[in-house]
The first five atom37 places (N, CA, C, CB, O) and aatype in JSON, in Angstrom:
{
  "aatype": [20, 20, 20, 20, 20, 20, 20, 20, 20, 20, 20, 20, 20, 20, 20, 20, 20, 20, 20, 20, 20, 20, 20, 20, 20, 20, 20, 20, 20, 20, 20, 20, 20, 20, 20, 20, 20, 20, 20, 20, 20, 20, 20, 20, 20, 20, 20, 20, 20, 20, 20, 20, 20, 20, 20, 20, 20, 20, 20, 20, 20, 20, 20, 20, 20, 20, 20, 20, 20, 20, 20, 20, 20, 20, 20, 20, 20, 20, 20, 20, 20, 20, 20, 20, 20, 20, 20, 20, 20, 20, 20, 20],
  "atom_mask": [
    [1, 1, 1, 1, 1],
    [1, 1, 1, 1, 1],
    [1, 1, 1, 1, 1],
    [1, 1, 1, 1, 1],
    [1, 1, 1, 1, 1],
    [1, 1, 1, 1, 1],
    [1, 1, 1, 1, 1],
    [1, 1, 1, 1, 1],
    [1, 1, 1, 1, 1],
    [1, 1, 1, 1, 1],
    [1, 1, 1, 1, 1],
    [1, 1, 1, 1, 1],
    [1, 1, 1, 1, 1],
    [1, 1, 1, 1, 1],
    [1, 1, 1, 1, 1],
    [1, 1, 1, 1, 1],
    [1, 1, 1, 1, 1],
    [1, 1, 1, 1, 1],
    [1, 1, 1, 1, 1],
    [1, 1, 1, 1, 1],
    [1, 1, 1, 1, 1],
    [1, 1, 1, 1, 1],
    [1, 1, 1, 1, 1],
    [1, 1, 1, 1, 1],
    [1, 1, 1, 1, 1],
    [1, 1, 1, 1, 1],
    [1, 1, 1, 1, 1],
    [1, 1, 1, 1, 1],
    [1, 1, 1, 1, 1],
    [1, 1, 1, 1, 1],
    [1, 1, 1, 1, 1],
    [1, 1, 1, 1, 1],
    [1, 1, 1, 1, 1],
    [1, 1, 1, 1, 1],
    [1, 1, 1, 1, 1],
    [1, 1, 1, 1, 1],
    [1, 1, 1, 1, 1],
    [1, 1, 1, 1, 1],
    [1, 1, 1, 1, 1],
    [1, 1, 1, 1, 1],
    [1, 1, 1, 1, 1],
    [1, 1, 1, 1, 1],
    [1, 1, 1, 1, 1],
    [1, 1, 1, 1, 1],
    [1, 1, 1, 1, 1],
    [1, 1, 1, 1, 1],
    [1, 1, 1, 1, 1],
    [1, 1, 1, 1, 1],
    [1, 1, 1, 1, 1],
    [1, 1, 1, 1, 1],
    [1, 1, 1, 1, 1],
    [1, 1, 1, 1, 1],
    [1, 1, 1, 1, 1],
    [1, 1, 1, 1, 1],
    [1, 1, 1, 1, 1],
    [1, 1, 1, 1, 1],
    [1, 1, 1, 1, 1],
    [1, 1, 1, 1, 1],
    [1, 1, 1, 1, 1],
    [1, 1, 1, 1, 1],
    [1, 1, 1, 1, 1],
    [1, 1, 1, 1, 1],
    [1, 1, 1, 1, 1],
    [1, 1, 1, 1, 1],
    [1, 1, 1, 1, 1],
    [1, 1, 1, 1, 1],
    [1, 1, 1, 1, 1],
    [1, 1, 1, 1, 1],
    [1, 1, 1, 1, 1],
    [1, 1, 1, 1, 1],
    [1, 1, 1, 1, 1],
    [1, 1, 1, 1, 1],
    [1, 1, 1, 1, 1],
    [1, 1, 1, 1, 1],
    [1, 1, 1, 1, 1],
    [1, 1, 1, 1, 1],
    [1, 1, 1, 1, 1],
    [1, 1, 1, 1, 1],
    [1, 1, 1, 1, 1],
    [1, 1, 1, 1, 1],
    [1, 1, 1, 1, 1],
    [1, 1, 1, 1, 1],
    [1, 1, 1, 1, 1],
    [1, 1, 1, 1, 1],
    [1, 1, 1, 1, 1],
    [1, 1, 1, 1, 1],
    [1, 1, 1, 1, 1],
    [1, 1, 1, 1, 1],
    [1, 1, 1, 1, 1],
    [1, 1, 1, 1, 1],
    [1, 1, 1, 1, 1],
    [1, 1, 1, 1, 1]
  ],
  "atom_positions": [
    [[0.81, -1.21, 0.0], [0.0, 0.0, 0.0], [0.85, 1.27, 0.0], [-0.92, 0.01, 1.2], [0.64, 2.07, -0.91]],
    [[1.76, 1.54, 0.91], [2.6, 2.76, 0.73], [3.25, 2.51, -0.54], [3.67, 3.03, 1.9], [3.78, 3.58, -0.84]],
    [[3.42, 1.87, -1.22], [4.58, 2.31, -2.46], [3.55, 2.5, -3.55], [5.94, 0.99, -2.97], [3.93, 2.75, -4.69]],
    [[2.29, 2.39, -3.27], [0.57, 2.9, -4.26], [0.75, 4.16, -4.24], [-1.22, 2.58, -3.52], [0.96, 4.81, -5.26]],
    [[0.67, 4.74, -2.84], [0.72, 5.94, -2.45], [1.67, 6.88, -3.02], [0.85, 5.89, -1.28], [1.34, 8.03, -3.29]],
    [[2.82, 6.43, -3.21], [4.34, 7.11, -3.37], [3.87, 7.43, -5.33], [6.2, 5.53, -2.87], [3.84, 8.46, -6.0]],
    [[3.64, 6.32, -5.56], [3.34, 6.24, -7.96], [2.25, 7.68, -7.43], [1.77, 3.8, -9.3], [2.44, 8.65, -8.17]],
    [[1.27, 7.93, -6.41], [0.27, 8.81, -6.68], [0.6, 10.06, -6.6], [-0.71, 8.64, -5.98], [0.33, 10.97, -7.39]],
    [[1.44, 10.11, -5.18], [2.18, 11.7, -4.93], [2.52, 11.7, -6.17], [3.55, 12.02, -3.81], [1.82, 12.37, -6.93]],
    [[3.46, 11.1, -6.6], [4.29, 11.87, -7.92], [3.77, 12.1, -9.1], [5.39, 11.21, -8.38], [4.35, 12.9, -9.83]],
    [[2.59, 11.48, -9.54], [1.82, 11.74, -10.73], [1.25, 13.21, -10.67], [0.66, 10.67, -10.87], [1.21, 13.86, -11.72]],
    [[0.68, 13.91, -9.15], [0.45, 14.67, -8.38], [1.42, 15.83, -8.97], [0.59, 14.11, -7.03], [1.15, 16.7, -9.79]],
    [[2.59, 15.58, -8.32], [3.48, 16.35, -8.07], [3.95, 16.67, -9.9], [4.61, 15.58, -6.9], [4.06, 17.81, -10.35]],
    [[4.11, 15.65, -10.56], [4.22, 16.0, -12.02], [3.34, 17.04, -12.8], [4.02, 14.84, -12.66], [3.74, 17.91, -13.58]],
    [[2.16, 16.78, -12.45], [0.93, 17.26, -13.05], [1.12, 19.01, -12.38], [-0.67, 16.16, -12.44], [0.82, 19.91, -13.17]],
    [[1.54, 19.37, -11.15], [1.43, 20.43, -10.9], [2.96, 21.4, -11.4], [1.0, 20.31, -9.47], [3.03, 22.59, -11.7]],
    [[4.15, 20.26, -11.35], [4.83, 20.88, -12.09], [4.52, 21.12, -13.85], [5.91, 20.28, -11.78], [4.98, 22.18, -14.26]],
    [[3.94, 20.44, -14.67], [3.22, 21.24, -16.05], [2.84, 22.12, -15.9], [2.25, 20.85, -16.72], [3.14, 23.05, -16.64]],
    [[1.81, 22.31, -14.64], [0.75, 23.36, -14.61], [1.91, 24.43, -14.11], [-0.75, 23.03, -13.5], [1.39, 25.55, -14.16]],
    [[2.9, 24.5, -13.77], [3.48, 26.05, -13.06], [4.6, 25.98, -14.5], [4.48, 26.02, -10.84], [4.61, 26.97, -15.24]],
    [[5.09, 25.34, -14.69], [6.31, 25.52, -15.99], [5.54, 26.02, -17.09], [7.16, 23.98, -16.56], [5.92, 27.04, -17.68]],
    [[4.26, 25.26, -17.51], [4.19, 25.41, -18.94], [3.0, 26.01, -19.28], [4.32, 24.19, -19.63], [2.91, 26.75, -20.27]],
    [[1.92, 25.72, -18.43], [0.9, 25.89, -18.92], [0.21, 27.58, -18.56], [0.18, 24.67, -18.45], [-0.56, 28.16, -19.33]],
    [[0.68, 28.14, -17.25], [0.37, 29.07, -16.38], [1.19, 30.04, -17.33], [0.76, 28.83, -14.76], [0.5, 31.02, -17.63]],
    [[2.51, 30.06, -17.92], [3.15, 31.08, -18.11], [2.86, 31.55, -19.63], [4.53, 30.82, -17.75], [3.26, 32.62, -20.08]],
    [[2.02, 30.48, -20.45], [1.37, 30.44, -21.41], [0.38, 31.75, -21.27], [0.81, 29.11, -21.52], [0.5, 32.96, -21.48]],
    [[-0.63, 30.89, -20.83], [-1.93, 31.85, -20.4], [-1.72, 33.08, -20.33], [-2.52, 31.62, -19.14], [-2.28, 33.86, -21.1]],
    [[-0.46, 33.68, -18.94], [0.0, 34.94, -19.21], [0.63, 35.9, -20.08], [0.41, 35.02, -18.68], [0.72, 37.12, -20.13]],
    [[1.09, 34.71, -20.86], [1.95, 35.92, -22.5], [0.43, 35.77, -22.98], [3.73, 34.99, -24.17], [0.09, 36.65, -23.77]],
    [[-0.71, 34.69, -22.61], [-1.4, 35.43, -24.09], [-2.45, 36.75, -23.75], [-2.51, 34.09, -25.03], [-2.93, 37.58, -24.52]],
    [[-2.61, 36.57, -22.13], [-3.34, 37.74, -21.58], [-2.32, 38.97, -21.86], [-3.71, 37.54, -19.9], [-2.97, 39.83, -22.46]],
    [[-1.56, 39.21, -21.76], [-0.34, 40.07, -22.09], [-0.54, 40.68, -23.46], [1.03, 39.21, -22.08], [-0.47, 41.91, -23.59]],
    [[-0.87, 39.68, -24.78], [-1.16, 39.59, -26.16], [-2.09, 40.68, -26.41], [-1.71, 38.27, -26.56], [-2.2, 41.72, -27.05]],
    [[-2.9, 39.67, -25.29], [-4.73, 40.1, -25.85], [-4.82, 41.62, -25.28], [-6.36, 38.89, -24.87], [-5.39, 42.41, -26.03]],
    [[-4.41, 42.05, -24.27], [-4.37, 43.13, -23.59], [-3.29, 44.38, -24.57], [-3.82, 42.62, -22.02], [-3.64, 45.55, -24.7]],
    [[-2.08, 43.84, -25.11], [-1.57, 44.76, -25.99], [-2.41, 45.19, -27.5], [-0.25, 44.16, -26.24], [-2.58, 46.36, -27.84]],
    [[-2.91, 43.93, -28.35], [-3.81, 44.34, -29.31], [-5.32, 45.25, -29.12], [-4.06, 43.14, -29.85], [-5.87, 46.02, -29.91]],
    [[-5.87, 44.68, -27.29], [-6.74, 45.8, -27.6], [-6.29, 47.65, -27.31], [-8.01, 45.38, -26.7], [-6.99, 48.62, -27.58]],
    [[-4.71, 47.62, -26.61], [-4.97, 49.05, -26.54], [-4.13, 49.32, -27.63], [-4.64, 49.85, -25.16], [-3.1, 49.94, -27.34]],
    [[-4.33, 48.96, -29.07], [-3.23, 49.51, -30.12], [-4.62, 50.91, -30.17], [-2.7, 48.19, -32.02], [-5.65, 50.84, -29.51]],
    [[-4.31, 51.93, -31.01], [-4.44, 53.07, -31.31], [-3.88, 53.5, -32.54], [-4.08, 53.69, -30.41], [-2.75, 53.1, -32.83]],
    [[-4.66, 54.46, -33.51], [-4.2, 55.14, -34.41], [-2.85, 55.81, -34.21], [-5.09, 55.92, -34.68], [-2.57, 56.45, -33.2]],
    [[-2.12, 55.65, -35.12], [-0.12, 56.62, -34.92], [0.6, 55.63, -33.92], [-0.05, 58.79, -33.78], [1.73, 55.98, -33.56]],
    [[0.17, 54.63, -33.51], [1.32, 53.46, -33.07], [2.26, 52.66, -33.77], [0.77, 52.51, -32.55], [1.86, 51.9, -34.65]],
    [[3.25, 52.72, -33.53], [4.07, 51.58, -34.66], [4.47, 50.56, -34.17], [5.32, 51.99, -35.35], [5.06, 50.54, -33.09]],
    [[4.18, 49.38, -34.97], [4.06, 47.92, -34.51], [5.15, 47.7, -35.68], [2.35, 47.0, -34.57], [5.75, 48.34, -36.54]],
    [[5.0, 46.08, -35.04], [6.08, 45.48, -35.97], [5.05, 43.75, -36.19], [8.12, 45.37, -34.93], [5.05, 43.09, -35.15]],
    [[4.35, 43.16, -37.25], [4.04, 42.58, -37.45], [4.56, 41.33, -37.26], [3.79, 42.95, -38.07], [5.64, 41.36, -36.66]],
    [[4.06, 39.86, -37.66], [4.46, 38.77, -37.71], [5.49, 38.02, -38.38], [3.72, 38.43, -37.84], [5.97, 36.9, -38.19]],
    [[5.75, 39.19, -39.48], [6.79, 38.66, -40.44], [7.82, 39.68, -40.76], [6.16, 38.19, -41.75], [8.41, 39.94, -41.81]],
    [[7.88, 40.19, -39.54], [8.64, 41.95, -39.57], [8.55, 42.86, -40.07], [9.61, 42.24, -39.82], [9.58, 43.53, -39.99]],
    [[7.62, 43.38, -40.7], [7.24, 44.43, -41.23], [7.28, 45.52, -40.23], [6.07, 44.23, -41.82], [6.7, 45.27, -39.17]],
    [[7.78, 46.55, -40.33], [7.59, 47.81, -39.35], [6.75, 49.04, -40.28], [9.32, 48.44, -38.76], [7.03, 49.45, -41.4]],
    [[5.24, 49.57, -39.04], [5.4, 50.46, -39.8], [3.82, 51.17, -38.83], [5.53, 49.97, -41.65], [3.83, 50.97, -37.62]],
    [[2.72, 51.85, -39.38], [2.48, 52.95, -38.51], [0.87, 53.0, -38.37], [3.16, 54.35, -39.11], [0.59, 52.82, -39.56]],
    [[-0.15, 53.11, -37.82], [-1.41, 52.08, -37.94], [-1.43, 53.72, -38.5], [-2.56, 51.02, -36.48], [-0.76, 54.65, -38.06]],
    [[-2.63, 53.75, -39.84], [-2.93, 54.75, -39.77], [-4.51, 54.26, -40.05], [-2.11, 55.71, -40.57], [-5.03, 55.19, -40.67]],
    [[-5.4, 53.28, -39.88], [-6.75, 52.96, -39.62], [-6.94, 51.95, -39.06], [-7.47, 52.91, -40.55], [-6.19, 51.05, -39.45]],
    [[-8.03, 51.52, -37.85], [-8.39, 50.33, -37.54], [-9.86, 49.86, -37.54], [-7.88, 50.18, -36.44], [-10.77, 50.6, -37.16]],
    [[-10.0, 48.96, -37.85], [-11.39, 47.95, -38.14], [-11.45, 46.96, -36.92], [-11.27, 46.91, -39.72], [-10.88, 46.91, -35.82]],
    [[-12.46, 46.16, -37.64], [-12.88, 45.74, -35.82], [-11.55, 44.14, -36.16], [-15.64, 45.05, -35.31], [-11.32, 43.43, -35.18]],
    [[-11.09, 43.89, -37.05], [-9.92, 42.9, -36.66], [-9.14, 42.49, -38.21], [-10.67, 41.31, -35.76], [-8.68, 41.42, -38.61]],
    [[-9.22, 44.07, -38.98], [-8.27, 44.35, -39.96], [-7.13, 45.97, -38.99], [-9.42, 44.82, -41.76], [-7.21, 46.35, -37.82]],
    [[-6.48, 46.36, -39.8], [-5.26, 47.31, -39.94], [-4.5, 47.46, -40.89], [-4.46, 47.16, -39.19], [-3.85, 46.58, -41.47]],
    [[-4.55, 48.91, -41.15], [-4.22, 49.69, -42.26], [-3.17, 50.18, -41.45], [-5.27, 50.71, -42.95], [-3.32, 50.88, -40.45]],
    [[-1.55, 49.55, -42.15], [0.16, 50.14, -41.8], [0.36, 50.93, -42.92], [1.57, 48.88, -41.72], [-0.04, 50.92, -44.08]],
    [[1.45, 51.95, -41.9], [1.89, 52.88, -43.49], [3.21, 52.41, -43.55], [1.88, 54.87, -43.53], [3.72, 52.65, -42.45]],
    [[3.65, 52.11, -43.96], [5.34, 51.77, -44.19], [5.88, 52.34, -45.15], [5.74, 50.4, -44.48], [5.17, 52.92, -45.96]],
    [[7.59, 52.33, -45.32], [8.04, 53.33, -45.58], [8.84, 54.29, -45.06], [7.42, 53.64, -45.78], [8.87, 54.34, -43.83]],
    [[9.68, 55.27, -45.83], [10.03, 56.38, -45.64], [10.17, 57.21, -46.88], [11.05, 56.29, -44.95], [10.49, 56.8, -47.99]],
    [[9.82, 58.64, -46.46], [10.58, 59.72, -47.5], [9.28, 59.34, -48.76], [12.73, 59.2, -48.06], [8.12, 59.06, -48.46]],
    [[9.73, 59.4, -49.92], [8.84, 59.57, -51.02], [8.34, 58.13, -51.51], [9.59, 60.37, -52.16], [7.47, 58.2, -52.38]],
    [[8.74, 56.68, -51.07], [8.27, 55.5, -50.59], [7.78, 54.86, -50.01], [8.47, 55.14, -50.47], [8.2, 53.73, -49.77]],
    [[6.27, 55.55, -49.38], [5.82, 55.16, -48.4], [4.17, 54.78, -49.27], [6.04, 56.32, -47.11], [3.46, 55.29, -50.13]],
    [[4.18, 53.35, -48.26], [2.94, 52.32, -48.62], [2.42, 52.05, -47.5], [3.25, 50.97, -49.31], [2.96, 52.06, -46.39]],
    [[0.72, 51.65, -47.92], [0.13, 51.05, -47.11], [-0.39, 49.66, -47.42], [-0.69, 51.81, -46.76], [-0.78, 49.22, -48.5]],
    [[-0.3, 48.96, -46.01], [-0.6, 47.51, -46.48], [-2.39, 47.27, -45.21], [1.35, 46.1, -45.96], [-2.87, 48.0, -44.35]],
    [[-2.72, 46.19, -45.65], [-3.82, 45.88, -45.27], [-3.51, 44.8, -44.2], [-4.66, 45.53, -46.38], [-4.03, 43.79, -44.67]],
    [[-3.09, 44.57, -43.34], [-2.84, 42.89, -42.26], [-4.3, 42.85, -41.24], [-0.93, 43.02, -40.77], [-5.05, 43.81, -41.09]],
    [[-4.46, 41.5, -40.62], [-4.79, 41.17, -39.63], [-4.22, 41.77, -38.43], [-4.7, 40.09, -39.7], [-3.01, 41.73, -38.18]],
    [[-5.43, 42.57, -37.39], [-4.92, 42.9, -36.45], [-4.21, 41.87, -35.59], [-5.75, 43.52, -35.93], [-3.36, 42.27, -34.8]],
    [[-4.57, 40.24, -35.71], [-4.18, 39.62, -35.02], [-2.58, 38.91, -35.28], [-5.2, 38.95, -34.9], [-2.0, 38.11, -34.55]],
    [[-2.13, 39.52, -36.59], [-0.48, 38.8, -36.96], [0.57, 40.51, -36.44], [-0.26, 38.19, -39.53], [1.73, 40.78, -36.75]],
    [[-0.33, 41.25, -35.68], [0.39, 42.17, -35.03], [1.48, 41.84, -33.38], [-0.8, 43.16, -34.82], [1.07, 42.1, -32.25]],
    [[2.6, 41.35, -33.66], [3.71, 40.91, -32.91], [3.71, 41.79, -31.63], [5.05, 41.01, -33.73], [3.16, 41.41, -30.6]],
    [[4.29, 42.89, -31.76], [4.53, 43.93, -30.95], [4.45, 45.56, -31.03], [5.51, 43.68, -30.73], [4.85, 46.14, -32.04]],
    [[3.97, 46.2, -30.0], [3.3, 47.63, -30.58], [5.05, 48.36, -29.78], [1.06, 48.32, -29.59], [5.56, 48.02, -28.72]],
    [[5.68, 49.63, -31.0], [6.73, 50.11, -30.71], [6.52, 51.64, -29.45], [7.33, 50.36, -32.22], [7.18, 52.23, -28.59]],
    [[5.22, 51.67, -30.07], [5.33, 53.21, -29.14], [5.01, 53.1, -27.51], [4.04, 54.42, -29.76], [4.05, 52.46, -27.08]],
    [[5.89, 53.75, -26.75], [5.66, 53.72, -25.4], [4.15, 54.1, -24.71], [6.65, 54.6, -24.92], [4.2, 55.32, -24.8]],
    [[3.53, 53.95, -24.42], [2.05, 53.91, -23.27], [2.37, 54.74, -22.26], [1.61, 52.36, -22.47], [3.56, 54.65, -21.94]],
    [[1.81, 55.42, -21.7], [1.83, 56.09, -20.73], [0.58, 55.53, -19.7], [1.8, 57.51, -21.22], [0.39, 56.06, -18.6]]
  ]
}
């Protein structure tokens, strides 16, 4: 009977180490995610999924209009708000 006990702690003890290594720190980059895409804003510059850098100048309810570019070369592209990586401008 105790060495039943001992296979159970540790299945226990396994299961809660997933849950703190892998699964918990997940959840928080994606609350992190979800919380950065909703406060993007018009004149922010992000850097997309496939590196594109460049400058929201419209948003829809889960499109975005980037201006990219510089100087007398400047384009706009159409992406998914959701292949938006990281927003560059500081928050106050």
């Amino acid at each position: 009977m105790p060495q039943e006990s001992f296979g159970i702690i540790w299945i226990v003890i396994m299961i809660a180490l997933f849950y703190f290594m892998l699964i918990r720190p997940q959840k928080k980059q994606q609350k992190a995610m979800k919380a950065m895409l909703d406060s993007l804003a018009v004149g922010d510059k992000v850097v997309t999924i496939g590196g594109i850098h460049g400058k929201i100048q419209k948003m829809k309810d889960d499109t975005v209009v980037l201006e990219t570019g510089s100087g007398n070369e400047k384009s706009t592209l159409t992406v998914s708000r959701n292949s938006i990586a990281s927003c560059l401008t500081v928050k106050e």
